[in-house]
N, C-alpha and C positions, 0 to 999 in steps of 0.2 A: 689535441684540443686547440680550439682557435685561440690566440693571442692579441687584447686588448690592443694593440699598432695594428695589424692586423684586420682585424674587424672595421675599422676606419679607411684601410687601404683603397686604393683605383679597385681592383679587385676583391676586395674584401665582401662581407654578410649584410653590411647596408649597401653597398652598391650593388647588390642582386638583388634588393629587398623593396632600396627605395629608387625610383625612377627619377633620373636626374641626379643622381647623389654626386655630392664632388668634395675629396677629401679637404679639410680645414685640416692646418696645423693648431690652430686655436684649440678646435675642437680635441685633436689628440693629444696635446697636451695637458688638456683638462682631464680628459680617461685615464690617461696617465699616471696623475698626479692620484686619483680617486683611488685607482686601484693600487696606489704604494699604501695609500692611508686603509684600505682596506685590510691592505696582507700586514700591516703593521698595525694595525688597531689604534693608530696615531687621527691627532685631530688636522682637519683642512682648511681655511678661508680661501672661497674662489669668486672673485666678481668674472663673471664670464659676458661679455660685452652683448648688446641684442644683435642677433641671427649667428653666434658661436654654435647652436644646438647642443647646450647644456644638458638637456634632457636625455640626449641619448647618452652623453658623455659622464652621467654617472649611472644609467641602467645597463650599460653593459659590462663594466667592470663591476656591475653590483649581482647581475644574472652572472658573470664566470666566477665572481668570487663564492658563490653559493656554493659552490661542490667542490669546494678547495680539497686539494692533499690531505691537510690534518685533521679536518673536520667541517662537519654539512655548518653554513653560518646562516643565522637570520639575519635578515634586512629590516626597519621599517623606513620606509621615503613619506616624509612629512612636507605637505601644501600647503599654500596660502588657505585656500579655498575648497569649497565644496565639488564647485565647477571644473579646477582645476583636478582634483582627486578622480572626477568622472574620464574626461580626459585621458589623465594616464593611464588608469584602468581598462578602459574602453578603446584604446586609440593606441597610448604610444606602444605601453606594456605587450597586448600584444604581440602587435609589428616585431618588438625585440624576441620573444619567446619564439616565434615563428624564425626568426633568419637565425636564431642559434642550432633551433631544434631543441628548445630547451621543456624539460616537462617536470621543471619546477614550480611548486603551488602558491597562485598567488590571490591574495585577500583582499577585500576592500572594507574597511571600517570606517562608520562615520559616528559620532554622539548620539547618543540614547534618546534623542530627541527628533531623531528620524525614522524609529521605529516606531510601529505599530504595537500598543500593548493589550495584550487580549483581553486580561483581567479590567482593567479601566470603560474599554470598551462597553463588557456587556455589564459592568456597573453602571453606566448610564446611560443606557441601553433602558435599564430598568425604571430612570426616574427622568426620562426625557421628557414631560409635562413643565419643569425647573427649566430647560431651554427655551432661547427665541428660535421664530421662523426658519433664521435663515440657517442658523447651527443646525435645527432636529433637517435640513435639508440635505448639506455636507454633513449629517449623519447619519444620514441611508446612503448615501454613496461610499462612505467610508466602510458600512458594513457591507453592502454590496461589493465591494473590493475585496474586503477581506476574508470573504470563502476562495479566493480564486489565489490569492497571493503566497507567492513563494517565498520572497523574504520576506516583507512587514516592512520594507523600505518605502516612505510616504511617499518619496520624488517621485513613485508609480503613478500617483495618484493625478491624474492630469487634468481633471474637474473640477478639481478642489481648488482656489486659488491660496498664494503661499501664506497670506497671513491669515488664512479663516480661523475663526473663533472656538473652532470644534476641534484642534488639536492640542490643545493641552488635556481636553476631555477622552483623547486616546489615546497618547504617549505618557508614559511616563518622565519621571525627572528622579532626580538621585535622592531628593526629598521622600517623594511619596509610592517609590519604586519596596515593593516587600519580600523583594531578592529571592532567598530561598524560602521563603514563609509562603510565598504566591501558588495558588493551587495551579496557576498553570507555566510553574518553572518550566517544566522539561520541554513544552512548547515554547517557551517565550524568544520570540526571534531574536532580540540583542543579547541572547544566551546564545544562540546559534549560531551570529554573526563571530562573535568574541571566541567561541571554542574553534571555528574556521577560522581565525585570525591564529590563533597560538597554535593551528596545525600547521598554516601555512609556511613557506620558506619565506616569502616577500610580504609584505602587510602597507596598502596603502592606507595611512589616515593625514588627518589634518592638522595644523598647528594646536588648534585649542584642546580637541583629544589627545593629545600627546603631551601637554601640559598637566592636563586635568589627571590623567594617569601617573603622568612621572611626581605631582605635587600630592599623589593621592588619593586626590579630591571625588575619584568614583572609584571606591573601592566597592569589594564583596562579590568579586566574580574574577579575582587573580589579575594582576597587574603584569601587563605583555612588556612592557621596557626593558623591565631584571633581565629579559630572558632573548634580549636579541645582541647582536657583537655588532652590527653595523646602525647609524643612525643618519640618514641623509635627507637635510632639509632643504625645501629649495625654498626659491619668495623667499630666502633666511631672513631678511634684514628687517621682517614683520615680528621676529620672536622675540625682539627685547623686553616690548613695551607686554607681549602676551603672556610671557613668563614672570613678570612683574605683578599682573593678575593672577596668576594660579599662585603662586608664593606667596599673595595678600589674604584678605577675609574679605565676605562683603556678606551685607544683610540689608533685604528689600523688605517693602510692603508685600511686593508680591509675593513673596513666598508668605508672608503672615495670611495672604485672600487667597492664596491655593489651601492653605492647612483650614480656612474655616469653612472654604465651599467643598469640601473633603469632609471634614466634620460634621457639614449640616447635611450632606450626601448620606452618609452613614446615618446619621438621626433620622432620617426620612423614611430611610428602607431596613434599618436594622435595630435599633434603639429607637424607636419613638417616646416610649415610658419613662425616658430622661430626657425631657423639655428643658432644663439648662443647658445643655447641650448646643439645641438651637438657641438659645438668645444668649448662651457668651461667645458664640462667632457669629451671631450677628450685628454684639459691642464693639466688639474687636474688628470687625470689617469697616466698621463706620466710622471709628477712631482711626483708622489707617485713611479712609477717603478724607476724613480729617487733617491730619496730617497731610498731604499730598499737600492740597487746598493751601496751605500756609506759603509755598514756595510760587514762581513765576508760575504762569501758566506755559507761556513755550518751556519746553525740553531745555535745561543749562545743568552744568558742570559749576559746584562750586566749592569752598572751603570747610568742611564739616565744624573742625574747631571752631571757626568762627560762627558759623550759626547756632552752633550747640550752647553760644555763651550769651545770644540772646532772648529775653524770658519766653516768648509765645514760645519756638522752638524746644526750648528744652521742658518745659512745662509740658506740650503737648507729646514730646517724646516718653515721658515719664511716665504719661498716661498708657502710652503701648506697652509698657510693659506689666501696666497694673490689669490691663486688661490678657493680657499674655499668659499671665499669671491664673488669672482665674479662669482662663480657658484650661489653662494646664490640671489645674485643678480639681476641675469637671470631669475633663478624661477620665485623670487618676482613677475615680471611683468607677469606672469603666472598663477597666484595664482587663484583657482577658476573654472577653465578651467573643470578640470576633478579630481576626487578622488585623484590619482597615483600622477599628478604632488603635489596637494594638502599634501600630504603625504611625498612625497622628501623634500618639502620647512621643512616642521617640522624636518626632520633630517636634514638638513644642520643647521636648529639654535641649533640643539642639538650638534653638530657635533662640531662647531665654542665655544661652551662653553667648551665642553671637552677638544678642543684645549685649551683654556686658562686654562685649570686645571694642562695641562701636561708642560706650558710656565712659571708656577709659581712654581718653584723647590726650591724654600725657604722654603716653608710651613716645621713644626717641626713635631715631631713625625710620621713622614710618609716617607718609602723608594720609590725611583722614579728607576724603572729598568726596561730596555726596554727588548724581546725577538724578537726573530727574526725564521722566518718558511719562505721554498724554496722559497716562494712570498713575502712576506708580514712584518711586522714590529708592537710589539705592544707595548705601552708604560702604563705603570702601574704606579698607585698612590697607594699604599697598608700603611693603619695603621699599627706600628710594634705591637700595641695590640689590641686586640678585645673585652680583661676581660670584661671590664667596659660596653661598650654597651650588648654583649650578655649576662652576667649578669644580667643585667638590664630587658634585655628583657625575660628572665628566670623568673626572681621575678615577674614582673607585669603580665606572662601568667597566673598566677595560675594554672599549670596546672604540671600533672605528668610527669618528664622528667628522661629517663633512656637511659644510653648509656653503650655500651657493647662493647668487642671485645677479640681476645685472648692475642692481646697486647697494654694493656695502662699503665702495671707499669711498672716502671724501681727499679730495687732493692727490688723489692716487696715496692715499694713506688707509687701511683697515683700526687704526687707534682706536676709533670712536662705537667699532661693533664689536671688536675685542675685549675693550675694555669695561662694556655695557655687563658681558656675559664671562668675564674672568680667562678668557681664552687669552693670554701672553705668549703660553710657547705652541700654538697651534704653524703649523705651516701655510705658506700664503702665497696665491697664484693672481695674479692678476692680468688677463687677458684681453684685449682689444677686441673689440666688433670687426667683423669681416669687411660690413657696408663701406661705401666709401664714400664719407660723408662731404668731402667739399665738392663732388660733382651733382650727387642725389637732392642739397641740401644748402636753405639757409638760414642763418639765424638772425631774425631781425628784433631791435630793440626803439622802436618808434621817441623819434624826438618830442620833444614840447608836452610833453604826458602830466598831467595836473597831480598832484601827490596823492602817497595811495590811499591817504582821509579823507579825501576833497569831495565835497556830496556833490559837486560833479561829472565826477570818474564814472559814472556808469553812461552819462550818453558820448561822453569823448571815446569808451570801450567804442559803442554803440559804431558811433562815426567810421573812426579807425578799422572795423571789421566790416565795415558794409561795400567799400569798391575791393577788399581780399575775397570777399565771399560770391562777388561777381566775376572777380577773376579765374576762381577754382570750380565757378559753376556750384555750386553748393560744396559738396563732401568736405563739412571742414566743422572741427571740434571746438569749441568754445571752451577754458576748465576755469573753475573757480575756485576761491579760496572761500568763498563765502555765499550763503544761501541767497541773502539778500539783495545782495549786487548782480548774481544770477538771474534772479527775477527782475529787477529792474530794468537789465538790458533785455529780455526777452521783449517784455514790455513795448520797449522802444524798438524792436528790430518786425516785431510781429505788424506794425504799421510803418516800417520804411523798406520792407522788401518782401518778396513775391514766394522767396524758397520755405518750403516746411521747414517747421520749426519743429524739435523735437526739446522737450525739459524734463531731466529727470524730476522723478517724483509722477508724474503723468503718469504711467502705467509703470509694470517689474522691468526693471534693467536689462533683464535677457529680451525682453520684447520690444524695447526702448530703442535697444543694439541692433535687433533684425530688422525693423522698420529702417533704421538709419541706412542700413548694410543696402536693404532692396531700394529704394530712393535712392538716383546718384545724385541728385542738387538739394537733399537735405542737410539741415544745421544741428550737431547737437550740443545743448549749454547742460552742462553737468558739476558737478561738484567732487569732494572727496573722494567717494568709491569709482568713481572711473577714470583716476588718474594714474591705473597699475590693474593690470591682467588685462586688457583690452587689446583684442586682439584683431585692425583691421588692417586688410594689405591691398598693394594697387592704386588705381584711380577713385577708390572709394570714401580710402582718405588724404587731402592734399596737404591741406593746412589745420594745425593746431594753435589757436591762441591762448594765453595764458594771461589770466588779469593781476598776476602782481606775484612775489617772489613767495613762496608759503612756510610764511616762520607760525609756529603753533602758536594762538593768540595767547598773549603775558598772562590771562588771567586764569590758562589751565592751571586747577589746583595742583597737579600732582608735576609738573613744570615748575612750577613756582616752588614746589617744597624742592625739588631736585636741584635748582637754582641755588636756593638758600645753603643746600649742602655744602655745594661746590666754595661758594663763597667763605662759608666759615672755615674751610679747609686753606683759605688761599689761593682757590682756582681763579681761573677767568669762565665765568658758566654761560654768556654767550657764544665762546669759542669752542667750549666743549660740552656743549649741550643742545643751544638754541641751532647755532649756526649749523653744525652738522645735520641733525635732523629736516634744516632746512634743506639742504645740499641733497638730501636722499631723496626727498620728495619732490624736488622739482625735477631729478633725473626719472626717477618712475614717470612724471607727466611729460618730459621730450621723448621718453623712448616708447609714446603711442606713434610717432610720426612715421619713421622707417623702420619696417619691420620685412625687408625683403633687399633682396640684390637689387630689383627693378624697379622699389618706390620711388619717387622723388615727391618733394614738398619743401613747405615754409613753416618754421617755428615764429612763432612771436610773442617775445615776452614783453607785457607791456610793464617795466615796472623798471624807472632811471638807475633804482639804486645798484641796480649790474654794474653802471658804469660811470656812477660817479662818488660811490662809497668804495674802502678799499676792500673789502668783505667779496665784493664783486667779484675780484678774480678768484675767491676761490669755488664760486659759483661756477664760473666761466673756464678753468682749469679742469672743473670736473664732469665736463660736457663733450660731448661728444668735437671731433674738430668741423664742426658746422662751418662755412660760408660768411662770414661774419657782415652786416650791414647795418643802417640807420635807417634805408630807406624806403617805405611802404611801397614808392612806385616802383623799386627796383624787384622788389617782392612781389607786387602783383605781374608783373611782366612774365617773370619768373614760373610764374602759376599758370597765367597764359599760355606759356611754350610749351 
């Protein structure tokens, strides 16, 4: 059998496999390390540097450890993302299964909210009159899909676009999902999916399904975690804050306007003879768009406690429940009738619990912070720790847990992701980037820069990027820390230069990316989501700017309760909270730049406090060994060559 060193060799199963391949020490010693935690069932921390090939470095000692000696082991490999889940399934996984010769079974799982549900389907199928235009439209292509489809996997659906209005009207959700009650179990594809998962040897899912699973949270179809010995995450350094959510509560409006447009669904086509029916979820729905109405109108994150102890707030909260109540109420004498109503009554008493979870804002150790999206309202109950349970649940799997990514340490220290997730005596790798960054690369920090409050920052951005972006000929990233400053320089760049501008938000991300990709003298200005998984190489992209260091703004609620912990403990919570978090996220937005042996580019951060706060170096410490400068011309020269 081939041999984990081996398989990495000059001669080894990737260099027949893959063209150009050249053995990394980096690389094998991350395989290495993976397959001791394997055959030991011990846990790993590995920051593996960009262009290490982490990816193959834990699927091949995850493919040989499968058919071990003692016993056949399951795997599951947990991702950031959806995309990135496609990816390995699609791309890496095979390559490996092919140069092994390996004909072990592998799955891919995503959340219940990517399938197709049949029953949902031709329930509104039935009362499509209750639709607009554009829904009963993507709802003839939805059914027209759905005689042809093999799995019920939506991302088929390529006419559909991602956010249309018609799929919450064909997926289900773990709410109004009727499990085994549903006359079409034995067809229902995320029964399909899930029974292929628990056969298979490897199982790809995602962060937030592997949370929602290990916390739970979707039971009634056998929980896959209990039943695997290896757990391998990559993007690790995303599960703190995600496991924080599965181990919290939350209760929305929207689930309150799914349960009564369910309710009035059912009144329309099966109960009509009970008319309370429709007019207590039509109280209930208008008390919730009530409700909304009371908070800003843009989308914010804020203190639950605190608003819950001003009168409109808690008055008009009070009233969702009195109307909650007497939707429940209604069912009740309904109860029996038909599956669907049978199904609503069990979320109204889930519903009215959860209510009381978000009405008790005493509770200790736990932040209460509500969000808010164009509709809707959600209130959260989140532990400020998770150590101790997941911890806990780490030592009793017995099993191999290894988490990866190119950034979990700060200062070349793992403290701050260890200690997030109770991992103390986990084993810890920490490896270098192959690139080499003082010839490829340099990092500039532009003098005279206005402070990062100064409501003039956005046209000195503006200035500052406009002879870099002529230098590089376009292909150069703009990343924000904030929505608004993003638009303001667009603003200002869209009437001082001639290159396509591309702004998230304009059109879906993946579209936003290809445009960028095919244009070489385009600009893209982005924000949060494409400072980590973006994947461009070459001359496509030169230069990334960066408008200011990204500390999570003071006023996140669940930041602010984590703070206060730290404090009452004696901590210092900017040094072990703010500041690392920062540290992580600004290394995910420099390692868009070099992503190959052959890139070269310009970082630049525009933001003094690198270097003139002491905090700086440990920004600076935790960054790649870039080129170091002050000075724009030397950067654009630089760009030039």
């Amino acid at each position: 059998m081939t041999s984990v060193a081996q398989a990495f060799s000059q001669n080894g199963v990737l260099a027949k496999a893959i063209e150009g391949f050249l053995p990394r020490q980096a690389q094998t010693d991350m395989a290495l390390g993976v397959a001791t935690a394997i055959e030991k069932q011990s846990s790993l921390i590995v920051e593996a540097g960009t262009g290490t090939g982490k990816t193959f470095a834990y699927l091949i000692p995850a493919f040989l450890g499968i058919k071990s000696a003692d016993n056949d082991k399951k795997i599951i490999v947990s991702t950031g993302t959806k995309n990135l889940q496609e990816q390995l399934f699609h791309k890496d996984i095979p390559l490996v299964k092919k140069s092994l010769a390996s004909n072990s079974q592998i799955a891919l799982l995503k959340g219940r909210a990517n399938y197709l549900c049949r029953y949902r389907l031709a329930q509104y199928q039935e009362t499509r009159g209750q639709l607009d235009a554009n829904t009963l439209t993507d709802l003839v292509k939805v059914k027209t899909w759905a005689n042809s489809t093999q799995t019920g996997d939506i991302g088929e659906l390529v006419n559909v676009t991602e956010d249309s209005s018609v799929f919450p009207y064909v997926t289900s959700t773990l709410d109004n999902c009727l499990a085994k009650d549903c006359p079409d179990f034995e067809q229902c594809y995320l029964v399909r999916a899930r029974q292929k998962a628990i056969d298979a040897d490897l199982i790809v899912v995602n962060h937030h399904l592997f949370f929602a699973d290990m916390a739970l949270k979707d039971t009634g179809f056998g929980e896959l975690i209990p039943k695997a010995q290896v757990m391998i995450f990559d993007e690790a350094h995303q599960i703190g804050d995600i496991a924080s959510d599965y181990f919290g509560e939350a209760f929305s409006t929207k689930q309150l306007v799914d349960l009564c447009t369910d309710v009035a669904q059912v009144y329309r086509s099966k109960l009509s003879d009970v008319k309370q029916l429709g007019l207590a979820a039509d109280k209930l729905q208008k008390t919730c768009q009530e409700f909304r109405l009371l908070f800003n109108y843009d989308p914010e994150r804020g203190n639950w406690r605190e608003k819950n102890q001003q009168q409109q707030f808690s008055q008009k909260f009070k009233r969702l429940k009195i109307d909650l109540d007497f939707l429940y109420q209604v069912i009740k004498l309904c109860v029996s009738r038909n599956e669907a109503i049978d199904n609503c009554f069990d979320r109204a008493v889930f519903l009215l619990t959860q209510y009381d979870v978000m009405a008790n804002v005493e509770i200790n150790n736990m932040s209460f912070w509500y969000e808010t999206t164009p509709r809707h309202v959600v209130l959260h109950q989140t532990p400020l720790s998770v150590a101790d349970k997941f911890s806990a649940y780490v030592k009793e799997s017995g099993a191999g847990w290894i988490f990866t990514s190119a950034t979990l340490a700060v200062d070349n220290s793992f403290e701050h992701f260890s200690q997030h997730l109770g991992l103390q005596g986990a084993s810890q790798l920490l490896l270098e980037s192959p690139f080499d960054y003082q010839q490829q690369s340099q990092l500039v920090v532009p003098r005279y820069l206005p402070e990062v409050n100064d409501k003039n920052r956005a046209s000195h951005l503006a200035q500052l990027a406009i002879p870099l972006i002529v230098a590089s000929k376009g292909a150069c990233f703009m990343l924000f820390t904030s929505y608004r400053v993003m638009h303001q320089v667009a603003e200002i760049l869209a009437d001082s230069i001639d290159n396509p501008l591309l702004v998230q938000g304009q059109m879906a991300k993946r579209v936003l990316l290809d445009q960028f990709i095919e244009n070489d003298e385009s600009i893209l200005l982005a924000t949060a989501s494409f400072w980590e998984g973006i994947d461009v190489r070459g001359d496509k992209l030169t230069c990334v700017i960066i408008d200011k260091l990204p500390f999570a703004s003071p006023d996140d609620p669940l930041l602010q309760a984590r703070c206060e912990d730290v404090r009452r403990q004696g901590g210092d919570a900017f040094a072990q909270i703010q500041l690392p978090q920062a540290v992580i996220a600004l290394k995910q937005g420099v390692g868009r730049l070099i992503r190959d042996v052959s890139d070269r580019g310009v970082m630049v951060i525009c933001d003094n406090r690198l270097v003139n706060r002491p905090y700086g170096q440990t920004f600076l410490k935790s960054l790649p060994e870039m080129k170091r400068s002050r000075d724009l011309a030397k950067a654009a020269k630089f760009l030039e060559n």
